[in-house]
Every structure is written in C-alpha cells, then in structure tokens.
N, C-alpha and C positions, 0 to 999 in steps of 0.2 A: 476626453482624456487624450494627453499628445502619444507618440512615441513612447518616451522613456517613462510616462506614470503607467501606461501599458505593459509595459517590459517588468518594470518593476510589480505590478500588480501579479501578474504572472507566476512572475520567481517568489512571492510570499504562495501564491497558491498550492503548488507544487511542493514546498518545502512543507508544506501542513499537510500533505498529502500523503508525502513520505513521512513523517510523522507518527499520524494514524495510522500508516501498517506498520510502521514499527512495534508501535503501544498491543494493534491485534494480535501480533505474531508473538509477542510476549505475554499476553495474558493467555492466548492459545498453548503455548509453551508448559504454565504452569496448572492446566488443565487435561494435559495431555492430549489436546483437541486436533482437529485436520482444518487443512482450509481449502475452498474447491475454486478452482479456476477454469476457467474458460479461454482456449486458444483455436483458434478459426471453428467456431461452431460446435470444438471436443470439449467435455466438463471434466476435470477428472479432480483430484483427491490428492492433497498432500499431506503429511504432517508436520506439523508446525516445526517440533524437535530436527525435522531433515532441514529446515531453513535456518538459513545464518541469522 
C-alpha cells in the first residue's frame, strides 16, 4: 500500500469505528444501560442517557 491507499484505508477505519459506538450508545440508550470505560488504568461507569 503507498501513502494515500494508507491514509485512506485509515479514515474508512475510524469512521466504522465511530459508527459502532454510535449504534452502542443508542441501543444502550434504549435499554437504559451503562457503558464502562477505562482511562489510565481507572474503569468507571456511565450511563448511556448522560452521553450525547
């Protein structure tokens, strides 16, 4: 792959990325579900409904 099929390869990846938490955050939403993250080593707990 040069450069730019890399670049491009990339930016479809991402965009399917963002995607799929869209779609999770929205079927979470309608379950009233949490979703758990991880940020340096901390797990914690949100609910979906606090996310945009």
């Amino acid at each position: 792959m040069n450069e730019r099929e890399l670049s491009k390869f990339e930016e479809i990846i991402v965009k399917g990325a963002h995607l799929a938490f869209q779609r999770l955050v929205r079927e979470r939403k309608k379950s009233d579900g949490e979703l758990v993250f991880s940020r340096n080593g901390r797990v914690f707990h949100v609910k979906a409904s606090e996310l945009e």
